[in-house]
N, C-alpha and C positions, 0 to 999 in steps of 0.2 A: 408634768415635766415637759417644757420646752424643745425645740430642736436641738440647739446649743448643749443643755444637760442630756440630751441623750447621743447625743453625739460624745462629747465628752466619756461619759458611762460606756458608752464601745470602747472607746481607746481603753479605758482601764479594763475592761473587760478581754477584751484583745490580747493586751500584754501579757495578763495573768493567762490565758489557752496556752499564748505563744510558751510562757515561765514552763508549763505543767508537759507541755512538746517533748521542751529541751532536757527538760530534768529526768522525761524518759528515754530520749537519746542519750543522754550520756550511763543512766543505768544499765542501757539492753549492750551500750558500750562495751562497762566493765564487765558484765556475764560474757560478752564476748573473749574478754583479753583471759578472762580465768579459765572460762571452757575450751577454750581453742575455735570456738565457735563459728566460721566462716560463715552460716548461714543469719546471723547475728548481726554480725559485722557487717555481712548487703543490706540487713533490715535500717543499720543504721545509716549508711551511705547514703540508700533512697531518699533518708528526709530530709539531705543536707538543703536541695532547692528549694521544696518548701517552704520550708523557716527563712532562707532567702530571701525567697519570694515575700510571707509575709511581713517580715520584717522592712524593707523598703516599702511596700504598701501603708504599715501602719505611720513608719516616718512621713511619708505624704500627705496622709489622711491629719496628722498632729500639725503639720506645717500650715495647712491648710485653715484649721481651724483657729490657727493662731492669728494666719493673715487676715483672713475674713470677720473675725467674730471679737478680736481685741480683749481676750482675756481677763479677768479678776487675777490681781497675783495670786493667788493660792490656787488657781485653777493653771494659770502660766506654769507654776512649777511644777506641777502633776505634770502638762505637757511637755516643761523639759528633763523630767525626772524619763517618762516614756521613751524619749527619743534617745537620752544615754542607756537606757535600760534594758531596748533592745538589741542594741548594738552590744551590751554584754553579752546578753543570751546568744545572740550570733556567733559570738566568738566563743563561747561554750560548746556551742553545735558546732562549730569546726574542730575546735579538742575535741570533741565527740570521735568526728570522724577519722581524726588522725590514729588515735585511739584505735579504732576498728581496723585503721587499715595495716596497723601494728598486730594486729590479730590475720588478718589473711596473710601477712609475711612471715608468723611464726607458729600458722596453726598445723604445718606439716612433719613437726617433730616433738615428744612430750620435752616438758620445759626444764632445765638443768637442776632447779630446786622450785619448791614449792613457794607460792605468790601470797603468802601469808601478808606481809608488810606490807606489797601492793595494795593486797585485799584490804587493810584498815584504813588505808591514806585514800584509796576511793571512796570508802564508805564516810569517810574525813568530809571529804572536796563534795561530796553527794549530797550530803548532810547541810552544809553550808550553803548549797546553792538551793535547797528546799525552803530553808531558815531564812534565807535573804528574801526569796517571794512572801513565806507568809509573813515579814515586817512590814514588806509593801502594801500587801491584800490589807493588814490589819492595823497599818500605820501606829505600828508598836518599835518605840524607840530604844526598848532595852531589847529585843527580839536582835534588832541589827544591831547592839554592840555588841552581841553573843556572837554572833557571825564571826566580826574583825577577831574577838578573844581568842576564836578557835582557829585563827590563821595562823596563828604558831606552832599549835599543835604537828599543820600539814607541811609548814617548813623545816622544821625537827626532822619528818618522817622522808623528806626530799633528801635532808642533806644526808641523813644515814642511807638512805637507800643509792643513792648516788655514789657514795663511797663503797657499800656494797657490792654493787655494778663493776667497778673499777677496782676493785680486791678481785673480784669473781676473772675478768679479764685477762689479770696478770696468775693468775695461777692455774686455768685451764684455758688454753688456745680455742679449746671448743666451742667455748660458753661468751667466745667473743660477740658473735653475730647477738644473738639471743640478749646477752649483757647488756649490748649496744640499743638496739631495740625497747629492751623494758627501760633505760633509761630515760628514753626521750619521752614512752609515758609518763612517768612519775613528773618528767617536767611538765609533760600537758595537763596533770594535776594537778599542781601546784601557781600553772598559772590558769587554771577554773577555779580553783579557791579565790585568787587577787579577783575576779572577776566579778565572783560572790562578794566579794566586801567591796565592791563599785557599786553593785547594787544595792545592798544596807545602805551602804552610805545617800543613797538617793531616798532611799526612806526617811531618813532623818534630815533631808532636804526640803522634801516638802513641807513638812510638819514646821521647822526654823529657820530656812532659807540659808541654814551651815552646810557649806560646801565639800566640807572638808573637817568633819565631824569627830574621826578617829586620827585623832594626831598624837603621835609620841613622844614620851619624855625621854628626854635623851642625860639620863640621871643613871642609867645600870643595867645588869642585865635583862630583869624582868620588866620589862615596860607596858602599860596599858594604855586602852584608848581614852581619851575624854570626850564626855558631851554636853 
């Protein structure tokens, strides 16, 4: 293996540490929001500059190799699949952290009713951002339209739980703050879901250079992706 193919081979290698980081920042997340867990919720704060950090390093490292070295398409799009891919995972790791920080503002009272809903729509949006790496890792293109399928599951689970939230508001004053609060989760879950299907959709980038692979039929209610 040449320089170039192992340079290369890091980036992808890279990405995928950086995927396996984020997806555990966002789980020690949600044990945070469930458990009340403040000590959770610092574990996850901590790794917010790292991922940062790595994430602007790997962008350079991809920039670089693209100036220098003049790519094979099918090697260009792996490097611009990386450089959109991280920037998802980035913004995963920041819903991570909002997430968390939604836990040290509500981990000082037990919570008004049990996070049953929550708990599935995390494990939804978890799910999804697992799925979306290993189509990557395995440049499997029905893997990521599994991904985009299960994005409605999490928007179903947004819209009821949001109305929930806002029933919950108007009928105990109490449950305001807390209501308010688990709302803005459920939305930082719902957009780490869209996140997850940026990344699929980069998997099926590579592989056919379709940019925009999961497009809908705007024919009814049930609509699916094509590829």
């Amino acid at each position: 293996m040449n320089s170039y193919d192992r340079s290369l081979q890091q980036i992808k290698d890279r990405v995928s540490v950086l995927g396996q980081d984020v997806s555990a920042m966002l789980e020690q997340a949600l044990a945070s929001l469930y458990r009340q867990d403040r000590a959770l919720a610092a574990w996850v704060l901590e790794h917010d500059d790292p991922i940062d950090d790595e994430t602007n390093q790997i962008e350079e490292d991809s920039l670089q190799l693209i100036s220098l070295q003049q790519p094979r398409q099918k090697d260009l799009r792996i490097l611009a699949a990386a450089l959109r891919n991280v920037r998802d995972l980035e913004r995963i790791a920041d819903y991570s952290c909002d997430i968390a920080e939604v836990t040290e503002i509500l981990a000082g009272a037990p919570y008004f009713k049990p996070l049953n809903d929550i708990s599935r729509m995390g494990e939804k949006a978890l799910a999804m951002v697992q799925l979306a790496q290993e189509a990557v890792s395995s440049r499997d293109q029905e893997l990521a339209r599994q991904v985009f399928l299960r994005d409605d599951a999490v928007d179903e689970l947004y819209h009821a739980l949001h109305d929930d939230m806002l029933r919950a508001m108007h009928e105990d004053s109490r449950a305001i703050e807390q209501a308010s609060y688990l709302s803005l989760a459920v939305r930082y879950l719902e957009r780490i879901a869209d996140h997850a299907v940026n990344i699929a959709e980069m998997a099926v980038f590579v592989e056919n250079g379709n940019r925009r692979p999961f497009r809908r039929i705007p024919d009814g209610d049930n609509v699916h992706g094509q590829i």
